[in-house]
C-alpha positions as CSV (number, residue, x, y, z in Angstrom):
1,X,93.0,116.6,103.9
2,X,91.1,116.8,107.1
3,X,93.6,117.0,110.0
4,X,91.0,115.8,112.3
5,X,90.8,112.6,110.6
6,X,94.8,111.7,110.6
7,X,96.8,110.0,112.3
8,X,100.3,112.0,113.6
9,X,102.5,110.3,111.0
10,X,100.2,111.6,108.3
11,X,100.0,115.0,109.8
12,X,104.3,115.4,110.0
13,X,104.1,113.3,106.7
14,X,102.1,116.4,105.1
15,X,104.2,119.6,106.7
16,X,107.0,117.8,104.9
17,X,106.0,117.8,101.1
18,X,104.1,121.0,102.1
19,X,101.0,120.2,101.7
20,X,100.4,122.0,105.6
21,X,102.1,125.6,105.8
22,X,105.0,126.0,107.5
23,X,104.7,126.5,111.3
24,X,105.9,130.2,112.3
25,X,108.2,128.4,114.9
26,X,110.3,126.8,112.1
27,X,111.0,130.5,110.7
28,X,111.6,132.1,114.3
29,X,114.2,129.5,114.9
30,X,115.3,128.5,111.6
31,X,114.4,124.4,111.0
32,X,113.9,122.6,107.8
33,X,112.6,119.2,107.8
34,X,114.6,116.6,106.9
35,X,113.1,113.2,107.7
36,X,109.9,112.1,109.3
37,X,109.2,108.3,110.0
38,X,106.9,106.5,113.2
39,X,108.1,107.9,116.0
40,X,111.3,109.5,114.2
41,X,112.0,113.1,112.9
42,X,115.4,114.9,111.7
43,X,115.0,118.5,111.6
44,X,118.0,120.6,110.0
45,X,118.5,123.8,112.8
46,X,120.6,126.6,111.9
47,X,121.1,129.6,114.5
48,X,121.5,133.3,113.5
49,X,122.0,136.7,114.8
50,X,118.5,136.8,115.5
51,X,119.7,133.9,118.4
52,X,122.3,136.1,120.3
53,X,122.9,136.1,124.1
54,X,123.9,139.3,126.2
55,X,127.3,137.5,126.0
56,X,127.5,137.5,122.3
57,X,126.5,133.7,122.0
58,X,123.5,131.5,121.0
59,X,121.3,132.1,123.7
60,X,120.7,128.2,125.1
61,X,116.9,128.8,124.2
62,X,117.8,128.3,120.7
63,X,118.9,124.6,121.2
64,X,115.9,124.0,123.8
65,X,113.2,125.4,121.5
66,X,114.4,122.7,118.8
67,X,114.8,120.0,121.1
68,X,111.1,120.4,122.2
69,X,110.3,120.6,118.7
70,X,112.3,117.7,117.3
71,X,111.1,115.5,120.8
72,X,107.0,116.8,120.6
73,X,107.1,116.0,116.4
74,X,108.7,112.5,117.0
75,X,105.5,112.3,119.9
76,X,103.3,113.5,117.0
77,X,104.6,110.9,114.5
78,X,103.0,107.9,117.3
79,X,99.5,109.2,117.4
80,X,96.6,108.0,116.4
81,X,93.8,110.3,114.1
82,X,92.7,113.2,116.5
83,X,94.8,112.7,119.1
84,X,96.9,115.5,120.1
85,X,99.5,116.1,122.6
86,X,101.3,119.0,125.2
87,X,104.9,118.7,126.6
88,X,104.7,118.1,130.5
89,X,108.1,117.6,131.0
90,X,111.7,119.1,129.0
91,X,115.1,118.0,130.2
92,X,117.8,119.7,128.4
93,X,121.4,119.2,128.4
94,X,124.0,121.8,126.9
95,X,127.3,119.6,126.0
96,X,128.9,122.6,123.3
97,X,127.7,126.5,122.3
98,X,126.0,126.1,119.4
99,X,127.7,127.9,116.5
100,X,126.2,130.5,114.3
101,X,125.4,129.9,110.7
102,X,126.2,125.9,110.9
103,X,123.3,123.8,110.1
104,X,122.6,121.1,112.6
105,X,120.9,117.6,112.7
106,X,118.2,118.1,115.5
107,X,117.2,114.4,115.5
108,X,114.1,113.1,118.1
109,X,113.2,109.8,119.1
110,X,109.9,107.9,121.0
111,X,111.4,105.6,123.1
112,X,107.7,104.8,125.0
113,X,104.4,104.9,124.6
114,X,101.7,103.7,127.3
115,X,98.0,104.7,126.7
116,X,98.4,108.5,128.4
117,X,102.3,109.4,127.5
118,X,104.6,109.6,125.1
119,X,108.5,109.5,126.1
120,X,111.2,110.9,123.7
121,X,114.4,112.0,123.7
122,X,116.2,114.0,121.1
123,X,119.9,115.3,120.3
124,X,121.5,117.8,118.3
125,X,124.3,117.0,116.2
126,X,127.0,118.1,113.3
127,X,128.0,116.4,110.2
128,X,130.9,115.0,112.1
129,X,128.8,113.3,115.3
130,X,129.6,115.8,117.7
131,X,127.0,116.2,120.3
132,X,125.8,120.3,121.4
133,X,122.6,119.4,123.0
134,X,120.3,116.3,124.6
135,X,116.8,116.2,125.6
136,X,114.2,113.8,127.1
137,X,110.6,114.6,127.0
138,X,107.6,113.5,128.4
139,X,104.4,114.7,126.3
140,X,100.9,113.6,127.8
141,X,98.4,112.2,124.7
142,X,95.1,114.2,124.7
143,X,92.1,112.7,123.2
144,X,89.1,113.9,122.3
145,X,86.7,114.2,124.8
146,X,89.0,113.7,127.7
């Protein structure tokens, strides 16, 4: 499998059987994928010790870090063979702490596409619905050549 030659979808598609390793972020901040469909992903988050604030807590970078993942992989999942993508723009909204040790539905969404940019947005979620975190993000589509 040439990476160069798939589209986004086929890309996510193949870091979820494991055919790609693992990215090191997914170990850093623990994530597990879950589902992976055009321009959807759920990733399964689960903060540690490794995660705590000066105040004892998740630090709020935890819940950021997999909102820009869950948002840039849902981006990834709408683009075509060598087409890439960077994040221009994260909005992130804390509603609850994140616990430590509870797994999480990180879930991330394209809402638009135009010919440069991808919009998403993405949330973080337990089993019972409750929302801890909410994103938007704006990733610009880089192409070959351009």
């Amino acid at each position: 499998m040439n990476p160069r030659e798939m589209t986004g979808l086929q890309i996510m598609q193949a870091f979820a059987s494991g055919a790609f390793p693992r990215p090191p972020i997914s170990v850093t901040m623990p994530m597990e994928v879950d589902t992976v469909e055009e321009n959807r992903v759920v990733f399964l988050a689960t903060a540690n010790e490794t995660h705590t604030n000066p105040l004892g807590g998740v630090h709020g970078g935890f819940a950021a870090t997999v909102l820009d993942s869950v948002t840039g992989c849902a981006t990834h999942t709408a683009l075509g063979a060598g087409e890439s993508y960077g994040t221009i723009e994260l909005n992130v909204k804390m509603c609850k702490a994140i616990p430590f040790g509870k797994t999480l539905r990180a879930e991330g969404r394209v809402i638009n596409v135009t010919r440069r940019l991808v919009i998403s947005e993405g949330d973080i979620r337990d089993d019972n619905g409750v929302l801890y975190a909410f994103a938007t993000a704006t990733c610009m589509i880089l192409r070959p050549g351009e």
